[in-house]
C-alpha positions as CSV (number, residue, x, y, z in Angstrom):
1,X,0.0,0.0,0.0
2,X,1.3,3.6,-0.5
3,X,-0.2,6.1,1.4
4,X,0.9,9.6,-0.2
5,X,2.3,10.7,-3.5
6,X,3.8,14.1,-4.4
7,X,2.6,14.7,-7.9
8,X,3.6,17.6,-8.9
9,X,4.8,20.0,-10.4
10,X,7.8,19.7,-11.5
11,X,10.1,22.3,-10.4
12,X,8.2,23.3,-7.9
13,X,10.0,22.1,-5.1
14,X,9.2,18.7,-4.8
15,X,12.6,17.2,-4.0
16,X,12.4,19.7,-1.5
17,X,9.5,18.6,0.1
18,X,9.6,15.2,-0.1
19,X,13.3,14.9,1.5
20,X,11.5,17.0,4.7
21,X,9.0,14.6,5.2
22,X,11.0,11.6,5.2
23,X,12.8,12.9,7.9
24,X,9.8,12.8,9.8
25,X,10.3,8.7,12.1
26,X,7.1,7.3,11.1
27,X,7.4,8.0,7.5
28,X,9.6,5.5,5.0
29,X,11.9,6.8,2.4
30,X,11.5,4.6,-1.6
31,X,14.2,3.2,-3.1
32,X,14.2,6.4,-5.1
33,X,12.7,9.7,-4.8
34,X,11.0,9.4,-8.4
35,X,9.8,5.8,-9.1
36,X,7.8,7.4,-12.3
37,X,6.4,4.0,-12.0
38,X,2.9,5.1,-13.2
39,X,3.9,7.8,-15.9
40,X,7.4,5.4,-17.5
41,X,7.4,1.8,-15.8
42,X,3.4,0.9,-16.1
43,X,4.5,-2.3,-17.7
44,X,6.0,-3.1,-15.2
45,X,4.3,-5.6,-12.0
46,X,2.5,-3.8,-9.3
47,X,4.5,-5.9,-6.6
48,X,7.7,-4.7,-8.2
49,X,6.5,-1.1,-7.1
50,X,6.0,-2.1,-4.2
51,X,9.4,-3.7,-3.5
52,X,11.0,-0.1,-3.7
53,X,9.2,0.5,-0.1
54,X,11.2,-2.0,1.5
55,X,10.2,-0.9,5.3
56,X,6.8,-0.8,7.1
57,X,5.5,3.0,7.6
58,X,4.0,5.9,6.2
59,X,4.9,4.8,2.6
60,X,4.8,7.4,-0.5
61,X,7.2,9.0,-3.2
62,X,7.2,12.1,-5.9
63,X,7.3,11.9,-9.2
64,X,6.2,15.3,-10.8
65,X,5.5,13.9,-14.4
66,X,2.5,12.4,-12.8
67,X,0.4,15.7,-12.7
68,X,1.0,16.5,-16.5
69,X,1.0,12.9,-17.9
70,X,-2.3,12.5,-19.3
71,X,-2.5,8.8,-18.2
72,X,-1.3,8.3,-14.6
73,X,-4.2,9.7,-13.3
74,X,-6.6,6.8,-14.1
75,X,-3.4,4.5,-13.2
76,X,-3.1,5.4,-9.6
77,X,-6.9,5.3,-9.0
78,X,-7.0,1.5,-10.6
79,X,-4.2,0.6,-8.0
80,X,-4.5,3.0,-5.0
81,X,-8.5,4.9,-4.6
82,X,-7.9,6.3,-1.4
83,X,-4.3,7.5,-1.8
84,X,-3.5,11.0,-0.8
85,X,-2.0,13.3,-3.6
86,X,0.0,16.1,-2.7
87,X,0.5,19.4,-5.2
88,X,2.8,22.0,-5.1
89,X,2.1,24.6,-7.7
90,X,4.7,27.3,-8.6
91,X,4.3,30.8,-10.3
92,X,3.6,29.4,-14.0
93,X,5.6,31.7,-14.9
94,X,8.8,30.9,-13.0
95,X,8.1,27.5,-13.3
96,X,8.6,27.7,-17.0
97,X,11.9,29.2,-17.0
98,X,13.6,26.9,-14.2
99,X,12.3,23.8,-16.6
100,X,13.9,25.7,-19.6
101,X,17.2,25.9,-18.1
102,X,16.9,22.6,-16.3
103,X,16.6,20.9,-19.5
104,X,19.7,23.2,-20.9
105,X,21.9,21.8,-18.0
106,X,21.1,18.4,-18.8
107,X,21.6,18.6,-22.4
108,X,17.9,18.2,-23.7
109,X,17.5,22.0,-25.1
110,X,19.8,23.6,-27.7
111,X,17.7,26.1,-28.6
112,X,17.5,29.7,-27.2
113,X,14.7,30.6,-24.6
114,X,13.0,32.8,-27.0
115,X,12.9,30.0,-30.1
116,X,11.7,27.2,-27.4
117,X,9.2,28.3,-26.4
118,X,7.7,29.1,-29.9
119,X,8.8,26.1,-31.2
120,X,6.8,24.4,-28.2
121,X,3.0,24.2,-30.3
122,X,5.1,22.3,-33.1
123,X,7.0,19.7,-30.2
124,X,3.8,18.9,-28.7
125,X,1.9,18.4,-31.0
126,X,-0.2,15.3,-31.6
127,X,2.3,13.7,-28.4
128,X,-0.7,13.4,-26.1
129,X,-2.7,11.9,-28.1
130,X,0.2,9.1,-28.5
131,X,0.4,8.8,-25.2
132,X,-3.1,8.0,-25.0
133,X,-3.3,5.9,-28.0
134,X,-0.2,3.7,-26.7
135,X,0.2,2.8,-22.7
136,X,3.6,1.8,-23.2
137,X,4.7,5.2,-25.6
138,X,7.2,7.2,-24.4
139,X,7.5,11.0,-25.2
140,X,10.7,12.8,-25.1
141,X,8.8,16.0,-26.5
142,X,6.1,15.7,-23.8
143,X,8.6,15.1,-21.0
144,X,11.3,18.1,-21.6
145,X,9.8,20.4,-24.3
146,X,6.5,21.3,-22.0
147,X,8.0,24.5,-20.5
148,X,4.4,26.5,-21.1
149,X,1.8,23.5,-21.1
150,X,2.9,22.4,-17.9
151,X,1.9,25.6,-16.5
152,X,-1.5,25.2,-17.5
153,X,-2.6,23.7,-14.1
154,X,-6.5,24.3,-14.2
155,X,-6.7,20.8,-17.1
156,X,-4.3,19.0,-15.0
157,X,-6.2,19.3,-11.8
158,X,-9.6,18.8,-13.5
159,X,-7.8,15.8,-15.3
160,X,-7.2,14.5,-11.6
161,X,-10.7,14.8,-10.5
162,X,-12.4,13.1,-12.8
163,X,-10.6,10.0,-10.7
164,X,-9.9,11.4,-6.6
165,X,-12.7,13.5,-4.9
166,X,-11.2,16.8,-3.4
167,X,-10.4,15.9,-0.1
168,X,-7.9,13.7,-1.1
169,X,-5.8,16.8,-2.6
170,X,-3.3,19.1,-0.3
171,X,-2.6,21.9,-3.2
172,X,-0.1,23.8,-1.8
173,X,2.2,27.4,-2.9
174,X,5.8,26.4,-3.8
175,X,6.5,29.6,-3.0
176,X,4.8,29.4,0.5
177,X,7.0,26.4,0.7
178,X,9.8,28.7,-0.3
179,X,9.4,31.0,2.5
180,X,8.3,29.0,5.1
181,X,9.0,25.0,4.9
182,X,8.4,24.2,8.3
183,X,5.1,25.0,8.7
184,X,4.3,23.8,5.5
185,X,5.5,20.6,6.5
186,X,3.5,20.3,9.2
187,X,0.4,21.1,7.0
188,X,1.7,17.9,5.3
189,X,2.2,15.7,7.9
190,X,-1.6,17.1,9.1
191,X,-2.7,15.9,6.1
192,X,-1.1,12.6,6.7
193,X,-2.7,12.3,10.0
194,X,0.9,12.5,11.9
195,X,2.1,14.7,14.6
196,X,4.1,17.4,14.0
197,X,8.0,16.9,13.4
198,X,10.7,19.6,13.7
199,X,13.3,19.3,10.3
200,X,16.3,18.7,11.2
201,X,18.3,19.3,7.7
202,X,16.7,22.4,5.6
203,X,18.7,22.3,2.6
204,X,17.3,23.8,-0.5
205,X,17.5,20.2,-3.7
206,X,17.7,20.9,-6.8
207,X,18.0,24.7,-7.3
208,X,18.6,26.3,-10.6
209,X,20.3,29.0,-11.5
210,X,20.2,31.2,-14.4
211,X,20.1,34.7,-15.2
212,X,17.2,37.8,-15.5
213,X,15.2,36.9,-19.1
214,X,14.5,39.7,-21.1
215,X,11.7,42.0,-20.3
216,X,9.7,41.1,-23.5
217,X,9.8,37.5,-23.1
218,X,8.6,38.2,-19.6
219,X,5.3,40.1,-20.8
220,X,4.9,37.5,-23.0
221,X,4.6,35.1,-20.0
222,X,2.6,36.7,-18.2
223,X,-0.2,37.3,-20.7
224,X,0.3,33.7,-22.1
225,X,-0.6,32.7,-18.3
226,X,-2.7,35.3,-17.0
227,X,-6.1,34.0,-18.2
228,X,-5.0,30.2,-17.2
229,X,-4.8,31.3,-14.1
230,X,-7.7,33.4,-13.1
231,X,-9.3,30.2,-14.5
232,X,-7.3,28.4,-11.7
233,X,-8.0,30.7,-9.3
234,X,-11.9,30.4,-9.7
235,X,-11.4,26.4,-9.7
236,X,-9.6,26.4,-6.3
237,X,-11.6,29.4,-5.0
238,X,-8.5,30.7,-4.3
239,X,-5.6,32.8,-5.5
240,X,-1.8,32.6,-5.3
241,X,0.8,35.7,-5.5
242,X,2.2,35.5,-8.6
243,X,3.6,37.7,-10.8
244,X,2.3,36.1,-14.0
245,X,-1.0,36.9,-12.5
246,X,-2.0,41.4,-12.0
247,X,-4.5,41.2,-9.4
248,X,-7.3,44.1,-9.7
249,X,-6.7,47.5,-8.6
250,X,-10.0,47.9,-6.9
251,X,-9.3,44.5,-4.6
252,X,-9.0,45.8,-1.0
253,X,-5.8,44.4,-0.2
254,X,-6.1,43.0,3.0
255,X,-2.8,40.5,2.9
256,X,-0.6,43.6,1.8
257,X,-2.4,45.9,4.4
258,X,-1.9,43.8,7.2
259,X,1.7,42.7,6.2
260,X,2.9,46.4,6.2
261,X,1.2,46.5,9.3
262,X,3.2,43.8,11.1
263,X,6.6,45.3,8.8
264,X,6.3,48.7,9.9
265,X,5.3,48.0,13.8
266,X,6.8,50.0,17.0
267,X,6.0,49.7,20.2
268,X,4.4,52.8,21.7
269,X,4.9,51.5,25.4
270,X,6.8,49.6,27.8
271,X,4.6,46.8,28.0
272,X,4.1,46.5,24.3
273,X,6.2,43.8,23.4
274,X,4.9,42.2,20.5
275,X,2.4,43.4,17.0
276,X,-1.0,43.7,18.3
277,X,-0.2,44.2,22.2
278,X,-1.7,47.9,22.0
279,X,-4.9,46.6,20.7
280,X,-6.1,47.0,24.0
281,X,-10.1,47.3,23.4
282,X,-9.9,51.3,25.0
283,X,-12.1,52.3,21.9
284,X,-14.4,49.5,22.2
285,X,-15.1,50.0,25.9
286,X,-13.5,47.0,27.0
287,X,-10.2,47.8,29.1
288,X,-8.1,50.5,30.0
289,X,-4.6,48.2,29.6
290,X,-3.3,45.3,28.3
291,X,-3.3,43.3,31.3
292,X,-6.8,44.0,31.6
293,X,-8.3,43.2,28.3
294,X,-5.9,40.1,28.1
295,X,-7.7,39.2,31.7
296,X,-11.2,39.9,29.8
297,X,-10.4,37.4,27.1
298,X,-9.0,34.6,28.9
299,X,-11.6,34.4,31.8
300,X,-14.5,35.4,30.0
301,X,-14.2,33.7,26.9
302,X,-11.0,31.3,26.6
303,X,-11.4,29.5,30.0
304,X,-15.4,28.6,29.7
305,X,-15.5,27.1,26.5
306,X,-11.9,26.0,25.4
307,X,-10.8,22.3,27.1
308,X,-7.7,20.3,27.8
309,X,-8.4,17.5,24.6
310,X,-9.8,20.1,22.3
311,X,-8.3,21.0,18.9
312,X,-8.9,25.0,18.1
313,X,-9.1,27.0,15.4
314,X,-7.6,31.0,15.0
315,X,-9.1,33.0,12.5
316,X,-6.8,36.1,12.1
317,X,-3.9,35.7,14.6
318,X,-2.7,39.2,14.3
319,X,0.8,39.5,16.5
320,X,-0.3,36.3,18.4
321,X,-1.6,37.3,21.8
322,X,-4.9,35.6,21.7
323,X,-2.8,32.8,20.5
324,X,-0.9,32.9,23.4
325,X,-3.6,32.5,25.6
326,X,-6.1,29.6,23.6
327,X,-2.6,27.6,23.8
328,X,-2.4,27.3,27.5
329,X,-5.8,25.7,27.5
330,X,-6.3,23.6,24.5
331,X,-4.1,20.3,23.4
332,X,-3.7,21.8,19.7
333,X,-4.4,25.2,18.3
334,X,-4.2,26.1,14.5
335,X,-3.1,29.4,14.1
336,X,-4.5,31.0,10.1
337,X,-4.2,34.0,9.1
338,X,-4.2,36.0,6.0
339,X,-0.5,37.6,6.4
340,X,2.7,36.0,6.3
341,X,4.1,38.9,8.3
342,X,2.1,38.0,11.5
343,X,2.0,34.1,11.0
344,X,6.0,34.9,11.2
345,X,5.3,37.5,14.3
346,X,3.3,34.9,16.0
347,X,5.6,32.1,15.4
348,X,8.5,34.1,17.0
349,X,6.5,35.3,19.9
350,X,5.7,31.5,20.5
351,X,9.2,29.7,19.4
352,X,10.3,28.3,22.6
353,X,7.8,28.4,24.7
354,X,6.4,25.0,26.2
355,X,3.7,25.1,24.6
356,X,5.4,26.0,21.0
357,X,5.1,22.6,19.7
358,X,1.1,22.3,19.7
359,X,0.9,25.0,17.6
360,X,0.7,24.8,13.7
361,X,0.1,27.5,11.4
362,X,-1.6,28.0,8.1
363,X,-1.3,30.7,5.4
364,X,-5.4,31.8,4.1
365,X,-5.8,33.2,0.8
366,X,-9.2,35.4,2.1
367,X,-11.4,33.4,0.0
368,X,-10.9,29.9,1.7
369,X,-10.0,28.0,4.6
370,X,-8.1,25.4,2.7
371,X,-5.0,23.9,4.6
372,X,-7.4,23.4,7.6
373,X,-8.5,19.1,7.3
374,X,-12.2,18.2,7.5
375,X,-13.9,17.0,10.8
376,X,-10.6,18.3,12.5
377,X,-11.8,21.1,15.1
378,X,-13.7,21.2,18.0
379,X,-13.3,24.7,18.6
380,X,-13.2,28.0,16.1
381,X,-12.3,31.2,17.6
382,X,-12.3,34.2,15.7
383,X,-11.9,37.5,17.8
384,X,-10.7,40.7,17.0
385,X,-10.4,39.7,13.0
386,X,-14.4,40.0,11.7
387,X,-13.9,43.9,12.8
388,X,-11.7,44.4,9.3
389,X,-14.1,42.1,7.5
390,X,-16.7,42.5,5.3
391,X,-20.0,41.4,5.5
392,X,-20.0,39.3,2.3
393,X,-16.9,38.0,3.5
394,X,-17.8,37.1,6.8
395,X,-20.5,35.0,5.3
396,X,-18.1,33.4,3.0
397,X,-16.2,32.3,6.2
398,X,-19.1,31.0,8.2
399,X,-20.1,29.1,4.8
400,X,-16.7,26.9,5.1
401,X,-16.2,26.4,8.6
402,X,-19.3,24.2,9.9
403,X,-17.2,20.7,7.6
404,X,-13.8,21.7,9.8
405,X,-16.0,20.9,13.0
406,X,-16.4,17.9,14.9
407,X,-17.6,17.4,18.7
408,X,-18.9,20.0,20.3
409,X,-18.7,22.1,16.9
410,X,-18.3,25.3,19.3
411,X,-17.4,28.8,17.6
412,X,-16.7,32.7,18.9
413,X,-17.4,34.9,16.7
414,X,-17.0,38.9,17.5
415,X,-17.3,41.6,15.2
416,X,-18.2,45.6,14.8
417,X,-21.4,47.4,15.3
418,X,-21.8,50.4,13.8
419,X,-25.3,50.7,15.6
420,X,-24.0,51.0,18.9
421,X,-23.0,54.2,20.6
422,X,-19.4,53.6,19.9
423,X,-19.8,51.6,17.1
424,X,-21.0,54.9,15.1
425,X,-18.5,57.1,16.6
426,X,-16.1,54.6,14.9
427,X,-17.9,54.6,11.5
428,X,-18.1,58.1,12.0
429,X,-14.3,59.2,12.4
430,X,-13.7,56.4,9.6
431,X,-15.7,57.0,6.8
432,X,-14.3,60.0,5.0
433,X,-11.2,57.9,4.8
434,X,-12.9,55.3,2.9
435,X,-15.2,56.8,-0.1
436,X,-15.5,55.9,-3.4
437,X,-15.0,51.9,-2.2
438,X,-11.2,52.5,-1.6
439,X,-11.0,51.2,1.7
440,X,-7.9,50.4,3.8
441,X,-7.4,46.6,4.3
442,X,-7.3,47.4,8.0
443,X,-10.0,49.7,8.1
444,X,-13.4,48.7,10.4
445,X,-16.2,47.0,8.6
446,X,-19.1,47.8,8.4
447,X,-21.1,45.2,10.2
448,X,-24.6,45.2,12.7
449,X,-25.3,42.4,15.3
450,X,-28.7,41.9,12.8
451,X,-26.8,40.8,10.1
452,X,-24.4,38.3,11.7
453,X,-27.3,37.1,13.4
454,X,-29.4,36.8,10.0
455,X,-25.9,34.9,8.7
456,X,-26.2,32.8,11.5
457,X,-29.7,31.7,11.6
458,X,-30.0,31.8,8.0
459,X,-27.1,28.9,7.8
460,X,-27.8,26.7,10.7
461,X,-25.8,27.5,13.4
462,X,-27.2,27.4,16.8
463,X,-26.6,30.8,19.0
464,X,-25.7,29.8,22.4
465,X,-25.5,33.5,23.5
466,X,-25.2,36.9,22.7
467,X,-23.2,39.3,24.7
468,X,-23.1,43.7,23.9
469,X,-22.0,44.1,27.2
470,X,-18.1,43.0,27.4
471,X,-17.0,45.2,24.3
472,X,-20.0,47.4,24.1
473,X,-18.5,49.1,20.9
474,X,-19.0,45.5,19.1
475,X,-20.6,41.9,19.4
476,X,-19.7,38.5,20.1
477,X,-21.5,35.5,19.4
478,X,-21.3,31.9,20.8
479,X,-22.5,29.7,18.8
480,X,-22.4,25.5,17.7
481,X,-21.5,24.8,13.7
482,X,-24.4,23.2,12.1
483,X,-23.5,19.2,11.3
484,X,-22.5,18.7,7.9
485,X,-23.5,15.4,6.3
């Protein structure tokens, strides 16, 4: 049996990855990193793949042909329904060019970058439909010549699930990877239902060099890939930063707000640590100090409802401090958040502590909570983040989080009111700064306790309570997540 396979794509960082998890002691390293056992070896037995797993333990390997070749698919379903498939998809873009001068280092490509990639159409063609016509066909062209069809990713994934139902996908950013392998190991080995494993050995396989491409070739990528992947984007209901892809000027940037935000922080007093320490709910009515509103949130809503065995859920970490405190009484807490600035803030404030190694953390795109496993929470907190957010968005999020809930299915929820006292004295002082749609990613939302509780009713969650009184500038909610079939 083999339990996981890393797909693709190529050049994306898979030797990478999959050299991190085999460090991991219950998972078991192949013979080889690429068996291409489905994709160039199919006439071969199954027992012979087998044989190149020679130990007992989380068994898998990574062959990035797999995600392209039009056949492997349908192969691995035939031998292995319920196996987990692991993607890490790269900038198109970048992708493209590392393959190019991959295949130059290896002696495949003579030709110039420029007269490659036009001579691509003219390699490729009629090559898939060998490879379809003949299981044991081999294409050279296919294999090294596919420096822009590779990048196509919306027909390879589609391809895929025509065979394996979602769930059985972890899509991940290579360049998330990139930046922070860790936790996106750890993601992984979620995935993979196994405890989290510090890497030992960090080192960066397979890395090309090569220098800067011209500037025309590198419009010409972008508007070759640009529609591919807004297609993409739609698919996965979710986007990546890329540079082959110009997101809209009117989007209200909330990753880039919130990243400057962590970037550019100071603290304004001496008990202000870390990002997010002088949010100390003055405005709302809540406290007059940090110590006190920390107090507020751990007795009155973090002790109550959070217990010893339970696995919880942080919507919108900030610099960590409500982190700090879920951790002390939960057994694992995911930290998400929109910004890689204060994922990093949070993880430094944490790193070292005794509690640092129950704590995971995963990157959101604002659109969905992917990353976070099915029927894997029992409690989602979100405070202090649905005050930036939204309505439409706060919806979207309260769509997606009742199939992440098991047990007790408990959720806090706390957002603005621009209908209380405070709450319009906030809206007022704000709105000038705001007109014409072009609204600050950190800027308040404007939100009333009789929509959320519309958005509540309206999608089956049962309200436990609602309290005004302990931030009487906004509203929090505690509610159970509706059971999903």
């Amino acid at each position: 049996m083999v339990d996981y396979l890393i797909i693709g794509a190529q050049k994306s960082g898979t030797t990478s990855l999959y050299h991190y998890l085999i460090q991991h002691p219950q998972i078991v390293a192949a013979t080889e990193k690429e068996l291409h056992y489905f994709s160039l070896h199919g006439d071969r037995p199954l027992w012979w793949y087998e044989a190149q797993f020679p130990r007992s333990g989380v068994r898998g390997e990574a062959s990035p042909y797999y995600l392209y070749h039009p056949l492997v698919p349908e192969r691995v379903s035939q031998c292995y329904p319920r196996v987990k498939l692991i993607v890490l998809l790269r900038d198109p873009l970048k992708r493209a060019i590392s393959h190019y001068y991959h295949e130059v280092r290896w002696g495949f490509e003579s030709l110039g970058l420029a007269e490659a990639l036009a001579a691509e159409p003219e390699r490729l063609h009629g090559e898939t439909q060998k490879l379809q016509d003949n299981a044991l066909y081999h294409s050279l062209n296919h294999r090294h010549y596919s420096y822009l069809d590779r990048g196509i990713y919306i027909r390879q994934l589609q391809r895929w699930h025509q065979y394996f139902p979602r769930e059985q996908f972890l899509i991940l950013s290579a360049e998330e990877f990139y930046d922070r392998p860790q936790t996106i190991v750890n993601q992984v080995y979620r995935f993979l239902d196994l405890p989290s494993y510090d890497i030992q050995e960090k080192s960066i396989y397979d890395r090309g060099n090569y220098s800067q491409i011209l500037p025309e070739i590198q419009q010409q990528l972008v508007e070759y890939f640009q529609p591919y992947n807004q297609q993409l984007f739609t698919y996965l209901r979710r986007t990546f930063n890329w540079s082959s892809m110009t997101k809209p000027k009117s989007i209200i940037d909330y990753e880039g707000a919130w990243d400057n935000y962590a970037q550019s922080w100071t603290s304004t007093a001496p008990d202000y640590k870390y990002v997010g320490d002088e949010w100390i709910g003055q405005q709302a009515g809540a406290a007059d100090s940090l110590a006190e509103y920390e107090q507020l949130i751990e007795t009155q809503l973090i002790a109550p409802n959070i217990e010893p065995t339970d696995t919880v859920l942080e919507i919108g970490i900030g610099g960590g401090k409500t982190a700090a405190l879920l951790s002390k009484y939960c057994q694992q807490l995911i930290c998400a958040d929109i910004s890689s600035e204060m994922l990093k803030a949070t993880e430094t404030r944490l790193q070292g502590t005794e509690v640092g190694d129950r704590i995971s953390y995963v990157k959101l795109d604002g659109l969905t909570l992917d990353g976070i496993a099915p029927n894997s929470l029992d409690v989602c907190f979100c405070y202090d983040t649905m005050v930036h957010i939204e309505p439409r968005d706060i919806y979207n999020y309260l769509v997606q989080i009742p199939p992440l809930m098991r047990g007790k299915r408990l959720c806090l929820f706390h957002h603005s009111n621009i209908l209380s006292p405070l709450g319009w004295e906030k809206f007022l002082n704000d709105y000038p700064h705001n007109l014409l749609g072009k609204r600050d990613g950190t800027a308040f939302s404007i939100m009333t306790n009789e929509i959320m509780e519309k958005f509540l009713t309206s999608l089956g969650y049962e309200i436990l309570w609602k309290n005004t009184e302990l931030v009487p500038r906004d509203c929090i909610w505690l509610c159970r997540a509706p059971e999903c079939q």
